[in-house]
C-alpha positions as CSV (number, residue, x, y, z in Angstrom):
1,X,86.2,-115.0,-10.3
2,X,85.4,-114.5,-14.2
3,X,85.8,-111.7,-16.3
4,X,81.8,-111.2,-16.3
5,X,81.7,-111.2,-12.4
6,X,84.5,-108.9,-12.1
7,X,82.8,-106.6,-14.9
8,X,79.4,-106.7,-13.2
9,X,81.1,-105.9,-9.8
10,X,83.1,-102.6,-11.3
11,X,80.0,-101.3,-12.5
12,X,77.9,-101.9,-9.0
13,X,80.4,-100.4,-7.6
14,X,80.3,-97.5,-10.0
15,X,76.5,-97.1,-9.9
16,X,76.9,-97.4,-5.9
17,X,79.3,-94.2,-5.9
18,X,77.5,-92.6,-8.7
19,X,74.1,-92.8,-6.6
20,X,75.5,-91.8,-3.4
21,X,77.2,-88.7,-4.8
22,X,74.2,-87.9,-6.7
23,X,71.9,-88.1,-3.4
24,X,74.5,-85.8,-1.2
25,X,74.3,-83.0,-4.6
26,X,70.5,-83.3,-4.8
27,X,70.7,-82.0,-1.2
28,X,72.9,-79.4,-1.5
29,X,71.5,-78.0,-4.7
30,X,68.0,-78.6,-3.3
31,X,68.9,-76.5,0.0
32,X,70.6,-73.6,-2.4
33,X,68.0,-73.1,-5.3
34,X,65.2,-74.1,-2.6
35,X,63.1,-70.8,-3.6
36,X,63.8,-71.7,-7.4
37,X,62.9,-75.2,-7.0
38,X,59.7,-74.5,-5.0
39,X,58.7,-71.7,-7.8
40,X,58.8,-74.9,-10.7
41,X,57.1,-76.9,-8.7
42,X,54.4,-74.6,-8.0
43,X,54.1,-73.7,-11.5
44,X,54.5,-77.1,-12.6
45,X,51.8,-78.0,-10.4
46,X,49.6,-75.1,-11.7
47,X,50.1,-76.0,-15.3
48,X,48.8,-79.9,-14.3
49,X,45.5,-78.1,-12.6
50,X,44.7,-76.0,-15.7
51,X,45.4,-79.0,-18.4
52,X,43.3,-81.4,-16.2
53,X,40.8,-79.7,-14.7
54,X,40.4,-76.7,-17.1
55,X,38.3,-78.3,-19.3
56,X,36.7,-79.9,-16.6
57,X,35.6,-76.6,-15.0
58,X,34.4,-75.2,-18.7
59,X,31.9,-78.1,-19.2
60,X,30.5,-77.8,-15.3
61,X,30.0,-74.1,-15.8
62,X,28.2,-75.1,-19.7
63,X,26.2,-77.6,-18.0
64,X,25.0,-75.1,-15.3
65,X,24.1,-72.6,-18.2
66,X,22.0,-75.5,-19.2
67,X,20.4,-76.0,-15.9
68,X,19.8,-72.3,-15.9
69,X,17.9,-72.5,-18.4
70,X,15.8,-75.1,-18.3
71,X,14.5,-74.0,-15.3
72,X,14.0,-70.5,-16.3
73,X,12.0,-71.9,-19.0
74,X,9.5,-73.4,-16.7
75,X,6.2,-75.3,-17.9
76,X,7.1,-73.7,-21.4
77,X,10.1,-76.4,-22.0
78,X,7.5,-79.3,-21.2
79,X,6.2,-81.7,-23.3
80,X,2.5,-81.8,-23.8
81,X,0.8,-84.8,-25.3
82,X,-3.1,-84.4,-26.3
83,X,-5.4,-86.6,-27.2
84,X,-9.8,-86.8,-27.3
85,X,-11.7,-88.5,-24.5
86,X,-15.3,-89.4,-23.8
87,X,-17.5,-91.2,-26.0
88,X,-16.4,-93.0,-28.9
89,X,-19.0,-91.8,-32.1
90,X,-19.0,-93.2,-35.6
91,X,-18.2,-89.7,-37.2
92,X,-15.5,-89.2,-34.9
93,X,-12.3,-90.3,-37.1
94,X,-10.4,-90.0,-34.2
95,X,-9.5,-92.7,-31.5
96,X,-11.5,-91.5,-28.6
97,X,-9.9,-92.6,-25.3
98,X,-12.8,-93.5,-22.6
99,X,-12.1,-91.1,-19.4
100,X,-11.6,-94.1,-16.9
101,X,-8.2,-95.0,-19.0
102,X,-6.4,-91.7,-19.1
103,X,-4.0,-92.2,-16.6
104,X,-3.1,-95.5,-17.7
105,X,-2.6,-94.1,-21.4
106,X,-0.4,-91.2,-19.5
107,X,1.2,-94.2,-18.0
108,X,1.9,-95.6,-21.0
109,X,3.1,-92.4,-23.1
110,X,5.6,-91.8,-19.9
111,X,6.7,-95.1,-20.3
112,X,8.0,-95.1,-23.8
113,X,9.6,-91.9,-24.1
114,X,12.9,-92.1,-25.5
115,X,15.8,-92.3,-24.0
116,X,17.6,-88.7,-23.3
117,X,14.0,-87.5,-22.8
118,X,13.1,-90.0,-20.5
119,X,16.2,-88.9,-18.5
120,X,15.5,-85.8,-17.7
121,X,11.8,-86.6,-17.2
122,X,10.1,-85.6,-13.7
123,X,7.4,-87.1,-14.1
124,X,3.9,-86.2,-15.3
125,X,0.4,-85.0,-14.8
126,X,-2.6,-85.9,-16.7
127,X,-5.6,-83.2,-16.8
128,X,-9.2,-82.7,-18.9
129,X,-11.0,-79.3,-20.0
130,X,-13.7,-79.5,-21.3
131,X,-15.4,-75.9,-23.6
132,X,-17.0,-73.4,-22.0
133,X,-20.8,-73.0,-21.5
134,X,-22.4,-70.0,-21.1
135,X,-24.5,-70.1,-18.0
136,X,-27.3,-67.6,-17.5
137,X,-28.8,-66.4,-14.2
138,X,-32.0,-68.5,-15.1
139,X,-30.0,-71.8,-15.5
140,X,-28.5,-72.1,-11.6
141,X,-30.4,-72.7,-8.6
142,X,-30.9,-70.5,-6.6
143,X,-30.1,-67.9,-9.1
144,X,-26.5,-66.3,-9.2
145,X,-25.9,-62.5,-8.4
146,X,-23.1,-62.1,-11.4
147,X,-24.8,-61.5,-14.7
148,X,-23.4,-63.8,-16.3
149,X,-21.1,-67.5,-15.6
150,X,-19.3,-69.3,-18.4
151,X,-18.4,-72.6,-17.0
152,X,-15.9,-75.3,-18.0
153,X,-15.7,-78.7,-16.9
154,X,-12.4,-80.5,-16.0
155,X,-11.8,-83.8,-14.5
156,X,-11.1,-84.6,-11.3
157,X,-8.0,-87.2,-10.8
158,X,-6.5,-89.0,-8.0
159,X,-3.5,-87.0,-8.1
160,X,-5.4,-83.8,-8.7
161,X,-7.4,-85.1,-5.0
162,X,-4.2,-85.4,-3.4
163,X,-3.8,-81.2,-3.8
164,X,-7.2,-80.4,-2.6
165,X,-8.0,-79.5,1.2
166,X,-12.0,-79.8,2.1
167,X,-13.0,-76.6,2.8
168,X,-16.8,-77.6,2.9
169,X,-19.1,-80.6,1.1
170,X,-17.5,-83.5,0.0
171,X,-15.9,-84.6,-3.1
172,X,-17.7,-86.5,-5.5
173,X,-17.2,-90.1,-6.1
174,X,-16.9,-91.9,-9.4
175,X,-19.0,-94.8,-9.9
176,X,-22.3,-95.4,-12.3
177,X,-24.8,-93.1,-11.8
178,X,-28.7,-92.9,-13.1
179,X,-28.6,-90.9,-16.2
180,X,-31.1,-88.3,-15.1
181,X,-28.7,-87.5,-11.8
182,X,-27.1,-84.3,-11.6
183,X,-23.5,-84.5,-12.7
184,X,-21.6,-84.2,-9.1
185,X,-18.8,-80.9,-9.3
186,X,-16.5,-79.5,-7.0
187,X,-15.3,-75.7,-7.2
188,X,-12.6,-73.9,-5.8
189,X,-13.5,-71.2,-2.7
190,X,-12.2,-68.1,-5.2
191,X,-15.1,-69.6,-7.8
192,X,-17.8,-69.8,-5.2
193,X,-16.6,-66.5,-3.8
194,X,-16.4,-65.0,-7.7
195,X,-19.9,-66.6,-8.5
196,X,-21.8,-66.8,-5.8
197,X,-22.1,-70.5,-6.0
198,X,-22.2,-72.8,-2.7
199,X,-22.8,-76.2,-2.0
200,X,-26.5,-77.3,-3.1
201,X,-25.8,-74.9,-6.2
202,X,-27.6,-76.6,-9.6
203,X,-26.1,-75.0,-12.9
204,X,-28.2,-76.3,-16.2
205,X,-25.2,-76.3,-18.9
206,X,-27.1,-76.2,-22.3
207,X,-25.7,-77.7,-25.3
208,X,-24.1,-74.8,-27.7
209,X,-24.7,-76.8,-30.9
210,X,-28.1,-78.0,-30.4
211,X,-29.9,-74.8,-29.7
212,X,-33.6,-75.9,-31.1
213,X,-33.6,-79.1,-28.9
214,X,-32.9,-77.2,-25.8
215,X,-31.4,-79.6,-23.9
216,X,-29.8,-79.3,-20.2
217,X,-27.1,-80.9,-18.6
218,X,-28.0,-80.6,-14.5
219,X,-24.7,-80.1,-12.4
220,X,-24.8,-79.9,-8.9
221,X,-21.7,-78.6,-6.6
222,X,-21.3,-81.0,-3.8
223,X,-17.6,-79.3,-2.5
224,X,-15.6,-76.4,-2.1
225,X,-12.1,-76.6,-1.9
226,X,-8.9,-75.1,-1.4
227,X,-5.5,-75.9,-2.5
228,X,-3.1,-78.2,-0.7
229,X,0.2,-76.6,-0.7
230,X,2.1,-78.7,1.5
231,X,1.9,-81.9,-1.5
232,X,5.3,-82.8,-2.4
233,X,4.9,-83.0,-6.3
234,X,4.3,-81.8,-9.9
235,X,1.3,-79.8,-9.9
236,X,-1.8,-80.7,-11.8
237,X,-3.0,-77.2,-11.9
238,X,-0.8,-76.0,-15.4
239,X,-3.4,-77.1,-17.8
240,X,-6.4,-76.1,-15.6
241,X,-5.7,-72.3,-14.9
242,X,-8.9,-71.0,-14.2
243,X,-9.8,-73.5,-11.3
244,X,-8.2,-71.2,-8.7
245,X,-8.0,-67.9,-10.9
246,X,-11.4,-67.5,-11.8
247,X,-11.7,-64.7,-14.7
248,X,-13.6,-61.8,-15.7
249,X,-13.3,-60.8,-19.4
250,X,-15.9,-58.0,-19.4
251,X,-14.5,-55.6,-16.5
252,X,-16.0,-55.7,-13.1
253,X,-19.4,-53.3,-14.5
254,X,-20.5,-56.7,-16.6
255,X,-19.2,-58.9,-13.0
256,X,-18.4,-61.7,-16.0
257,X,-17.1,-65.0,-14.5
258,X,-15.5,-67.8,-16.1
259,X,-14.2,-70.9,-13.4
260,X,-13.5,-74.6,-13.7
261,X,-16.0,-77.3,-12.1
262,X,-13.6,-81.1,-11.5
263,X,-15.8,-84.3,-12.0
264,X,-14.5,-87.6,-12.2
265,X,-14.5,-89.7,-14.8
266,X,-18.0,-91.0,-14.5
267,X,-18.6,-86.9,-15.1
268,X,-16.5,-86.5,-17.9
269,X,-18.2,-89.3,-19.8
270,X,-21.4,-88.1,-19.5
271,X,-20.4,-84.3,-20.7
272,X,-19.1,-86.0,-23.5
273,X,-22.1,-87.5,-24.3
274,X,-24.3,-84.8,-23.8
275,X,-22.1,-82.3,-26.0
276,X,-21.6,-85.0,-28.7
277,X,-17.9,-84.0,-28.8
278,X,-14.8,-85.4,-27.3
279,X,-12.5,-83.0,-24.3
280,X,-9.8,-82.8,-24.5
281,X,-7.1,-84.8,-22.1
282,X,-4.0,-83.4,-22.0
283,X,-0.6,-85.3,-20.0
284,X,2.4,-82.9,-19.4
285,X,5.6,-84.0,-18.8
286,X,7.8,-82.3,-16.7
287,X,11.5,-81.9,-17.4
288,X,14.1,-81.5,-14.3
289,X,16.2,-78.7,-14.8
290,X,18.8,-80.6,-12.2
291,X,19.0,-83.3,-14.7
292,X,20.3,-81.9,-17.7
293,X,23.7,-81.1,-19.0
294,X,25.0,-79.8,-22.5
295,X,25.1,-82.6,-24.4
296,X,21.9,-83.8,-22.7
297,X,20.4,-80.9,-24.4
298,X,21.1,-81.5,-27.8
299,X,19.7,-84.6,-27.3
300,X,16.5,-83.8,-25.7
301,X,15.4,-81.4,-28.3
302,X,16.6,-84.1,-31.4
303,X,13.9,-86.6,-29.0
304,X,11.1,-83.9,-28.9
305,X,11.1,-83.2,-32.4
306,X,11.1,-86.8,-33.6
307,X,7.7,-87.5,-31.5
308,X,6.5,-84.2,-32.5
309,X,6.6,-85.5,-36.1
310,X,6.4,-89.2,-35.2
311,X,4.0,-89.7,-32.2
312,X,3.3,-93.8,-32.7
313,X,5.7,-94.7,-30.2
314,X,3.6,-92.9,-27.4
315,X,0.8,-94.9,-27.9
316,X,1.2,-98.3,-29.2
317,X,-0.9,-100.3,-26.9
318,X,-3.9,-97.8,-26.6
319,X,-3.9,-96.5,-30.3
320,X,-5.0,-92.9,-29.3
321,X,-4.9,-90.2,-31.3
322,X,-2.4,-88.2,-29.9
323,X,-0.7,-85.3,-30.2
324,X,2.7,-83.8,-29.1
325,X,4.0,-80.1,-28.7
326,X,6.8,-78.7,-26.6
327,X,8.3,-74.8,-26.3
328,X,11.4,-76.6,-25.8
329,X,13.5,-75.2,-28.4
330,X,12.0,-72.0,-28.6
331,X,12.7,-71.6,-24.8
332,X,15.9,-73.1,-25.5
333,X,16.5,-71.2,-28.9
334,X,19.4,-68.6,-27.1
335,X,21.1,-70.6,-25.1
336,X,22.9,-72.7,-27.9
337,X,24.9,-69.4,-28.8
338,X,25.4,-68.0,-25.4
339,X,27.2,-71.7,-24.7
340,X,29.4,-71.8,-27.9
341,X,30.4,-67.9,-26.9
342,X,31.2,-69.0,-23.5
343,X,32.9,-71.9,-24.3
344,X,35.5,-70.0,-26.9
345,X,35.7,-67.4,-24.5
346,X,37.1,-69.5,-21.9
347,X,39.1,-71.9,-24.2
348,X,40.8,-68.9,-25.3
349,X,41.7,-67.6,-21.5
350,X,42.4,-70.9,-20.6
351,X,45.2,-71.4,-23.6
352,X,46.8,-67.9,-22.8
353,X,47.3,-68.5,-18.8
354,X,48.6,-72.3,-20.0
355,X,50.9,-71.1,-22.3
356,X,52.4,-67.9,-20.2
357,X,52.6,-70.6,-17.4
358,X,54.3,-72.9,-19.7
359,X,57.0,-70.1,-20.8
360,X,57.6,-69.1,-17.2
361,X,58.4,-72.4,-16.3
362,X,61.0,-73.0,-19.5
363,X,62.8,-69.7,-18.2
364,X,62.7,-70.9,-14.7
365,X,64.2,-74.4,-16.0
366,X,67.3,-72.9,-18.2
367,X,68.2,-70.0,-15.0
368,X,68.8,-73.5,-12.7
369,X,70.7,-74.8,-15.4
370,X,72.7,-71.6,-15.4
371,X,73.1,-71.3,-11.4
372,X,74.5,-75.0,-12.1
373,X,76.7,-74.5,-14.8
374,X,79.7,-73.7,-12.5
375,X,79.9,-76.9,-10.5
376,X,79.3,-79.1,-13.7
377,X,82.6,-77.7,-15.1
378,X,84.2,-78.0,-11.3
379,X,83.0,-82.2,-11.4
380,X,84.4,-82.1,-15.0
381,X,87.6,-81.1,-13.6
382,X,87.5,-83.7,-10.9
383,X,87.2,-86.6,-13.5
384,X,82.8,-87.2,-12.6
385,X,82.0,-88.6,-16.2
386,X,79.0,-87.0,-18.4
387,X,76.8,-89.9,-17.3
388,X,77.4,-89.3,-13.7
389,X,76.3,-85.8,-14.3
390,X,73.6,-86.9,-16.6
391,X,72.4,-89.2,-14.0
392,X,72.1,-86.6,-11.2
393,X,70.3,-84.2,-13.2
394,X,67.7,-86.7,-14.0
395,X,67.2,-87.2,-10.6
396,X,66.4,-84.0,-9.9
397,X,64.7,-83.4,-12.5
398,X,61.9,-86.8,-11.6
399,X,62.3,-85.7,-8.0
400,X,60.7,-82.4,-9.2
401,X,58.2,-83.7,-12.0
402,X,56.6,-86.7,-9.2
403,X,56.0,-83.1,-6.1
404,X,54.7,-81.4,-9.0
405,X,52.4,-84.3,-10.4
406,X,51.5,-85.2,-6.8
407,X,50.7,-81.6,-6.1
408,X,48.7,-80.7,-9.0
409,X,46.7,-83.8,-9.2
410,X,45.7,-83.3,-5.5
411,X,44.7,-79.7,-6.8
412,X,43.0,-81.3,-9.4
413,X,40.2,-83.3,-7.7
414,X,39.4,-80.1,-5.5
415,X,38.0,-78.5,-8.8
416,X,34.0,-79.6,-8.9
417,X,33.0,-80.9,-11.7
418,X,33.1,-84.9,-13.4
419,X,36.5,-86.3,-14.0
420,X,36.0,-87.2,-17.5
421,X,34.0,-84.3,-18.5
422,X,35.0,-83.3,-22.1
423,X,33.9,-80.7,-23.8
């Protein structure tokens, strides 16, 4: 046998006795300072969840502030984009966007939203009002039993369709049409009930800015309708109020009644002919509250403002003439503030309950260190060497560290929120 063999053998035989001693001291220790050793571990444990999932649980509860308040901003956080339709005119600087191609041009402004905006993006609804027309007894047939009817005209879309329910008539139907016929107009059952209008009802719109030539625009109500409330689906109704709230301005002496007729396109065109001015189309776009999260935020609002002052990404194909507003940020304006305050708030809470836990668990460390100060100088005695000692105490001190690690982590993933959420 060499001298390297014989070495390496001594020192096997060393580590052997040295890990076998170590293993029947763990147990005995363990057994005696039990309650100890379970209180570091618990708090070693503890000390993992808040590091770890502290943060986590700050930026789930700033991202539900966010939620919050998106959704309690409603309609006023969307995006509206506007832009003319109807006839195309050579004093009309404008690009005039026919009424057959507005949902494609909604389509299309969807479609090349930017990126964090686009995100949070529900989806969108594309709707036309026209100005309203003052419409006297005289003008309908047979003659109304309210003074006096202002009427506006709004178009009638397929998704607008899918919210109606026939309550009598039919809906009209887009198409080419003679230009002498009656422009074909639904109305909802609180207009015809406000107005006294029914189906067979022929209102002569005149044209406000032509008042010498006198001119009439016939339109004939061929439904009435009632809202569909079992649709799944963003509501066209935002931008068209008055088609189920039909209004009074002048009390109920005057019995003043404004409401909204729907037309399709075919409709829309020819109003726009007959006034000589465009409507006005307007596509919202709906943001999801469940979507958004802090940082989202931030982002959304830097996207609205750069199409509010840049708009030519929105409508490169189509070239319309568009326009884009949003409440966003003045919905929004608070909540910046009430997240920086909650987040120092529980950074600050966070840090003291870490740092108590963190003094506790020094303390606890140095009084097992104490309880085992006695036996240390008893092994010393005995002839155990300061890296046999060394060696057991590191055992017990991983032993500890991996429960604690084990424990904690487990802890960890309980807490909701991502796991690599940062603030």
């Amino acid at each position: 046998m060499t001298r390297t063999q014989k070495v390496t053998g001594t020192l096997a035989i060393r580590c052997r006795s040295t890990l076998a001693g170590s293993v029947l001291l763990l147990r005995r220790r363990a057994k005696r300072d039990l309650v100890l050793l379970g209180t570091w571990v618990l708090l070693a444990a503890f000390a993992i969840v808040l590091a770890v999932a502290g943060p986590r649980l700050m930026v789930t509860t700033v991202d539900q502030g966010a939620r919050q308040a998106v959704a309690q901003a409603g309609s006023d956080a969307d995006v509206v984009v506007t832009f003319p339709t109807g006839v195309q005119r050579p004093s009309i600087l404008d690009k005039v966007v026919a009424p057959e191609d507005i949902l494609k041009v909604a389509s299309d402004i969807t479609s090349r939203l930017p990126r964090a905006l686009k995100k949070v993006a529900q989806g969108s609804t594309a709707s036309t009002l026209g100005q309203q027309i003052d419409v006297a007894q005289s003008d309908v047939a047979p003659p109304l039993t309210v003074n006096r009817l202002r009427v506006s005209i709004g178009m009638l879309t397929d998704d607008a369709t899918r919210f109606l329910s026939d309550t009598s008539g039919l809906l009209p139907v887009d198409g080419p049409q003679a230009p002498d016929a009656p422009v074909d107009v639904v109305i909802s059952s609180a207009a015809a009930s406000a107005s006294s209008l029914s189906v067979g009802s022929i209102l002569n719109l005149h044209d406000p800015s032509n008042v010498v030539q006198n001119r009439t625009l016939p339109v004939r109500v061929v439904g009435i309708v009632d809202r569909n409330n079992s649709v799944v689906g963003a509501s066209p109704w935002t931008d068209l109020p008055g088609m189920w709230n039909p209004t009074g301005n002048d009390g109920e002496l005057s019995r003043f009644v404004d409401i909204v007729v729907l037309t399709p396109s075919n409709g829309i065109l020819r109003a726009a002919d007959f006034f000589g001015t465009p409507l006005e189309a307007t596509v919202r776009i709906r943001l999801d509250p469940a979507t958004f999260t802090h940082a989202l935020v931030a982002r959304v609002a830097s996207d609205i403002d750069a199409i509010t002052v840049d708009n030519s990404m929105l409508a490169d194909s189509s070239e319309a003439t568009i326009r884009v507003s949003s409440g966003f940020d003045a919905a929004l304006d608070g909540y910046a503030a009430q997240a920086r305050a909650a987040t120092a708030q529980m950074s600050i809470v966070l840090v003291g309950v870490l740092g108590v836990t963190l003094a506790v668990l020094i303390l606890l460390s140095r009084l097992l260190v104490a309880r085992q100060l006695p036996e240390i100088a008893l092994e010393r005695a005995r002839g155990a060497s300061i890296a046999a000692i060394g060696v057991r105490f590191l055992l017990e001190s991983v032993l500890a560290t991996v429960v604690a690690v084990l424990l904690g982590g487990a802890l960890t993933w309980l807490v909701p929120g991502s796991a690599t959420a940062v603030l």
